[in-house]
LOROGU-840418 format. One record per residue (C-alpha): x, y, z; residue number from 1. Coordinates in nm, 4 decimals. Layout:
<drenlums>
         u         v         w    n
         X         Y         Z  NUM
...
</drenlums>
This chain:
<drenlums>
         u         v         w    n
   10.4105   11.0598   11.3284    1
   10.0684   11.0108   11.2049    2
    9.9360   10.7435   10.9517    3
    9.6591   10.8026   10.7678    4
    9.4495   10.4583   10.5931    5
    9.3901   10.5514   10.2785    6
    9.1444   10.2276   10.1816    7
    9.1372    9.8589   10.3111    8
    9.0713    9.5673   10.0856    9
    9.0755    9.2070   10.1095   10
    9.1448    8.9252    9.8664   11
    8.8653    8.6481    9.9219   12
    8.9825    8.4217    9.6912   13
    9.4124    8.3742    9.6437   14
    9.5144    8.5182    9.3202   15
    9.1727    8.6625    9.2496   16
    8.9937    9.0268    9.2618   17
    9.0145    9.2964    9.5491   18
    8.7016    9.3593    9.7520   19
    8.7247    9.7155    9.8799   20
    8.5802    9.7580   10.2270   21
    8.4628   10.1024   10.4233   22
    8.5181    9.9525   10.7815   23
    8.6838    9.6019   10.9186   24
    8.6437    9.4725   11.2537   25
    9.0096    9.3281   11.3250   26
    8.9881    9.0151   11.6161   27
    9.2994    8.9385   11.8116   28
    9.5320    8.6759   11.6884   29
    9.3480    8.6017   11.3637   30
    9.3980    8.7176   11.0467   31
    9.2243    8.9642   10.8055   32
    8.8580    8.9241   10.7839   33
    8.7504    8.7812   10.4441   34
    9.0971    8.7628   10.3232   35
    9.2283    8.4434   10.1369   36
    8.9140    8.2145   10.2757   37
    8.9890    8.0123    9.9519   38
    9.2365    7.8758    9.7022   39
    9.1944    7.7245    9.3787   40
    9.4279    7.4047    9.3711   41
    9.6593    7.3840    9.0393   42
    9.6641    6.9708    9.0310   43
    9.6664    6.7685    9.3570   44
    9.8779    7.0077    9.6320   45
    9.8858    6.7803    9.9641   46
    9.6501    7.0262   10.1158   47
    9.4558    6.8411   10.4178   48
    9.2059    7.0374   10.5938   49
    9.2093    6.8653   10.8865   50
    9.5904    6.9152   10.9083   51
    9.6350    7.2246   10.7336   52
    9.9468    7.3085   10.6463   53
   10.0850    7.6183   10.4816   54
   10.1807    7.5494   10.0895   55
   10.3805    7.7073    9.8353   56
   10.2212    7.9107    9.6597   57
   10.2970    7.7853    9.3102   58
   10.0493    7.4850    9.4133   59
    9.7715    7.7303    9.3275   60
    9.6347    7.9589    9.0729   61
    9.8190    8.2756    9.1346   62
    9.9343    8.5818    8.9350   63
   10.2934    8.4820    8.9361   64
   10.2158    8.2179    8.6663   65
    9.8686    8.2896    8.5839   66
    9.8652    8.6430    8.4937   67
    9.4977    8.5725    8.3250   68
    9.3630    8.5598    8.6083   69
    9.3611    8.9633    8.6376   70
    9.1398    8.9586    8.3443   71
    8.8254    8.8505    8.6014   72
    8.6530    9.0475    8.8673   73
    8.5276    8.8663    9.1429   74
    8.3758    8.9200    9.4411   75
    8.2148    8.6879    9.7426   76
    7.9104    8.7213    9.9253   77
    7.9383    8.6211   10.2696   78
    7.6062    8.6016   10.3598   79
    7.5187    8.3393   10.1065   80
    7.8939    8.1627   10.1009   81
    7.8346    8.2557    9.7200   82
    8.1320    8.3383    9.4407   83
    8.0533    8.5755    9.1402   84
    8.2489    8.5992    8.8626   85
    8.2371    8.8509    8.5600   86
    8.4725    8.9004    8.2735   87
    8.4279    9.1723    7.9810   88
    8.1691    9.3428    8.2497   89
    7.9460    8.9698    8.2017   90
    7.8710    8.7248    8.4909   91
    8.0541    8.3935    8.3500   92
    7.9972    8.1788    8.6679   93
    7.9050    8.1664    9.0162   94
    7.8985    7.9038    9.2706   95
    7.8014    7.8757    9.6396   96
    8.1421    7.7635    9.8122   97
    7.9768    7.5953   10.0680   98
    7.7865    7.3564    9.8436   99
    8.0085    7.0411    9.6413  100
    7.8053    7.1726    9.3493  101
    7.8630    7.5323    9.3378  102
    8.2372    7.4621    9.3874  103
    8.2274    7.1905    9.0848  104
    8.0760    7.5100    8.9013  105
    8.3373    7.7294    8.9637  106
    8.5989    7.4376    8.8897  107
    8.4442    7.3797    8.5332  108
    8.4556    7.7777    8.4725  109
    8.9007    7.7153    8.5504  110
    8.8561    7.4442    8.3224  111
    8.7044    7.6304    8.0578  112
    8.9045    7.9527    8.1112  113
    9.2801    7.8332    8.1112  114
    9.2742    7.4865    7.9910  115
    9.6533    7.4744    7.9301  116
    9.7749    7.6515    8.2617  117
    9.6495    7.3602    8.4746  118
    9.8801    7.0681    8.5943  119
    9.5495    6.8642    8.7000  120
    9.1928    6.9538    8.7728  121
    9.1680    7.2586    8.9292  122
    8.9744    7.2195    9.3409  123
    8.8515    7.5345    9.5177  124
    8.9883    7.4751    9.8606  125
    8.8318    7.6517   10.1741  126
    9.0286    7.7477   10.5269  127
    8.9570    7.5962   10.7953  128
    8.9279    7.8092   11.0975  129
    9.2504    7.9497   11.2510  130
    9.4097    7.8926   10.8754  131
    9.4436    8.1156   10.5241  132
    9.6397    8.1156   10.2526  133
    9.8654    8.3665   10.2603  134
   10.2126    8.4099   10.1003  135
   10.3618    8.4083   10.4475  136
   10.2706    8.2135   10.7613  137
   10.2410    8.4913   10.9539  138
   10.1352    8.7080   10.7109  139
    9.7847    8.8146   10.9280  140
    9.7807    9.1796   10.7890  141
    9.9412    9.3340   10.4964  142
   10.0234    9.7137   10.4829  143
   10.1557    9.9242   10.1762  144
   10.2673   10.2824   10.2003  145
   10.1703   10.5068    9.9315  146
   10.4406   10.7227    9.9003  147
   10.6713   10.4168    9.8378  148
   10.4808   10.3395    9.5459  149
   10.4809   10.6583    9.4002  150
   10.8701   10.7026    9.4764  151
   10.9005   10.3630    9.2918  152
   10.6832   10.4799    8.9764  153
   10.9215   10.7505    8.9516  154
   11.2110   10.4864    8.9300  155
   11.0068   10.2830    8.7012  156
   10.9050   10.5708    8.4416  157
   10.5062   10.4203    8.4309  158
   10.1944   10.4191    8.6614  159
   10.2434   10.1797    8.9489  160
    9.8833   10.0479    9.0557  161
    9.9131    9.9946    9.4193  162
    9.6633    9.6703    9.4568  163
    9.9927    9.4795    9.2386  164
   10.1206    9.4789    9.6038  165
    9.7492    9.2985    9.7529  166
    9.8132    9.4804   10.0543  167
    9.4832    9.4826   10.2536  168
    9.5773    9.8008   10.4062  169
    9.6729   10.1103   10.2017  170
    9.8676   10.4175   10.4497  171
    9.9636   10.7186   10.3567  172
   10.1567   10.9995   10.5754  173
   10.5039   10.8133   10.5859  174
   10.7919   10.9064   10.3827  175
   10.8717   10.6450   10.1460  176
   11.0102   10.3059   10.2974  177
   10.9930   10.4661   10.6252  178
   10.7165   10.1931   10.6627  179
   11.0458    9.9602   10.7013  180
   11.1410   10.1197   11.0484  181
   10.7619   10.0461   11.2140  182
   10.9081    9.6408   11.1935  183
   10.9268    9.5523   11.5806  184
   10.6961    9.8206   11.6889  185
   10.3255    9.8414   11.7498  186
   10.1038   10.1043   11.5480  187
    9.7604   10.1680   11.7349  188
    9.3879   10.3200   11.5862  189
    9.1260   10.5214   11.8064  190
    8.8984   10.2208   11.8141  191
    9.1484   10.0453   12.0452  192
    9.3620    9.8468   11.7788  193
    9.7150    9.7500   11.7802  194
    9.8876    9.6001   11.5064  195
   10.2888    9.5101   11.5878  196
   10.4640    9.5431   11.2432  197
   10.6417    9.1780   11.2223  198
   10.8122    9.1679   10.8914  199
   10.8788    9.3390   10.5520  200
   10.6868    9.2014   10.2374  201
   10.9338    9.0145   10.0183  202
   10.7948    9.0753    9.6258  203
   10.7562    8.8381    9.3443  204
   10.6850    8.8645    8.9777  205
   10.2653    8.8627    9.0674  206
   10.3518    9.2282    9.1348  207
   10.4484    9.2387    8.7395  208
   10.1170    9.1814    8.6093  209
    9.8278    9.4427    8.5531  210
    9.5307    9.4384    8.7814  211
    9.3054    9.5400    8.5205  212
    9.4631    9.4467    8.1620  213
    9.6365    9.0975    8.2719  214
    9.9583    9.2080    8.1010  215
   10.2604    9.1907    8.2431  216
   10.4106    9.4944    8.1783  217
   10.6528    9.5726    8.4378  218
   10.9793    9.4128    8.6500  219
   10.8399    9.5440    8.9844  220
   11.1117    9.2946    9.1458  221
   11.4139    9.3339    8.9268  222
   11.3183    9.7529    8.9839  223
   11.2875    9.7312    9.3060  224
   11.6197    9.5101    9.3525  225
   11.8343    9.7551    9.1022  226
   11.7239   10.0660    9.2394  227
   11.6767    9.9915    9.6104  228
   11.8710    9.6491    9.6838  229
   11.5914    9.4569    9.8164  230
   11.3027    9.3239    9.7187  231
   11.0723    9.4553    9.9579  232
   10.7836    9.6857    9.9356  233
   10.5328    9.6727   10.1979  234
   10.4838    9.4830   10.5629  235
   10.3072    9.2076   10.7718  236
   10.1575    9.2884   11.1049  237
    9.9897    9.0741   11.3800  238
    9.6610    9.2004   11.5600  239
    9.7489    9.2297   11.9246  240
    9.4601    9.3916   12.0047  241
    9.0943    9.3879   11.8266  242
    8.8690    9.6786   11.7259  243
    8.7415    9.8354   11.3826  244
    8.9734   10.0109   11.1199  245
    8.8034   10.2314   10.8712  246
    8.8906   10.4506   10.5782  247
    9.0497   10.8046   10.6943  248
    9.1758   10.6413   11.0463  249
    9.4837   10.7523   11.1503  250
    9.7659   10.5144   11.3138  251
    9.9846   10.6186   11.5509  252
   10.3485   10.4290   11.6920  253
   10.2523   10.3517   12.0487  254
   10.4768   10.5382   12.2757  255
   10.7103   10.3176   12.5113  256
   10.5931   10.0050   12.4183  257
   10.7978    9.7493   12.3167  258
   10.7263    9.4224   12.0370  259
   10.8755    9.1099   12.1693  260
</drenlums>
């Protein structure tokens, strides 16, 4: 058996824009570079950096309620902590997340943007280290097998996007589900990386919603339940072992190894 990745993305921002990447250096035991550095709060959520603790997601912005949010395009400079944002192909705001002003910036843009979707002023929120805010607690890596999507567009009758699922890494070379029997073992890359498939992804209705339009145009879960009795399309793996992943890699199933 050999996986191919097909692209790797990462989600800077929760319930904002992809960022495709060519290459990612994986580190093990943490979590997927750039990916869900930031939240913005819906209304006071509890969150304490200094005690982080992992939240529900309805306590943020998020495409399960917010489907608007597909309408921007986003992306974050690292190298200058800085935030763009663009919608109709114009910049609307941008704000340097490590500065209290360029994060009230961004704040008023929410404020401006979806004035009656917010419970309470909306707060960008930044990870501390060691944290994110992902769906899942352990939810370090996402994968999503291409041929599962496509078998599930057939079901469906309509184009299935693949970034509904916000997987960061996109495999092809599996039949489809087949990604469900990797859970419990460990997939490695040439660079020395080994990933140990953990979990299946469960799906919500954020998968229902349009990347590009914002409409939500599909019932990705109620298909997915009627057709396949589960709810589940893609999976979560840990980083056991670090290295660099990059577009046309292939994965492997280590041989003999087992995933306590």
């Amino acid at each position: 058996m050999s996986i191919r990745i097909a692209s790797l993305q990462r989600y800077p921002v929760k319930g904002l824009s992809p960022e495709p990447l060519s290459s990612v250096a994986l580190t093990k035991g943490d979590y997927f570079p750039g990916d869900r550095l930031f939240a913005v709060e819906n209304g006071p959520a509890g969150f304490e950096p200094d005690n982080p603790q992992h939240q529900p997601k309805i306590k943020f912005l998020m495409l399960m309620r917010n489907e608007s949010l597909a309408r921007l395009k986003t992306r974050y400079l690292d190298s200058i902590t800085t935030l763009f944002i663009e919608q109709g192909g114009r910049e609307v705001a941008r704000g340097d997340l490590s500065t209290r002003e360029g994060r009230l910036a961004i704040e008023a843009f929410f404020r401006r943007f979806m004035p009656k979707e917010l419970r309470g002023p909306p707060k960008v929120l930044a990870a501390p280290d060691g944290f994110r805010f992902t769906d899942s607690r352990r939810g370090f890596v996402s994968l999503v097998n291409l041929a599962s999507v496509r078998e599930l567009e057939s079901v469906v009758g309509a184009p299935v996007d693949p970034l509904r699922f916000r997987g960061n890494i996109h495999i092809e070379g599996l039949a489809p589900w087949a990604e469900f029997d990797l859970v419990g073992k460990i997939l490695t890359a040439p660079s020395g990386v080994r990933l140990k498939v953990t979990k299946r992804i469960e799906r919500c209705a954020a998968t229902n919603v349009d990347p590009d339009t914002g409409l939500r145009d599909l019932e990705i879960p109620k298909t997915l339940m009627k057709a396949y009795g589960h709810f589940d399309c893609g999976i979560y793996a840990e980083v056991l072992s670090g290295g660099t992943l990059q577009a046309g890699d292939s994965l492997d199933r280590e041989q003999g190894a087992l995933a306590l």
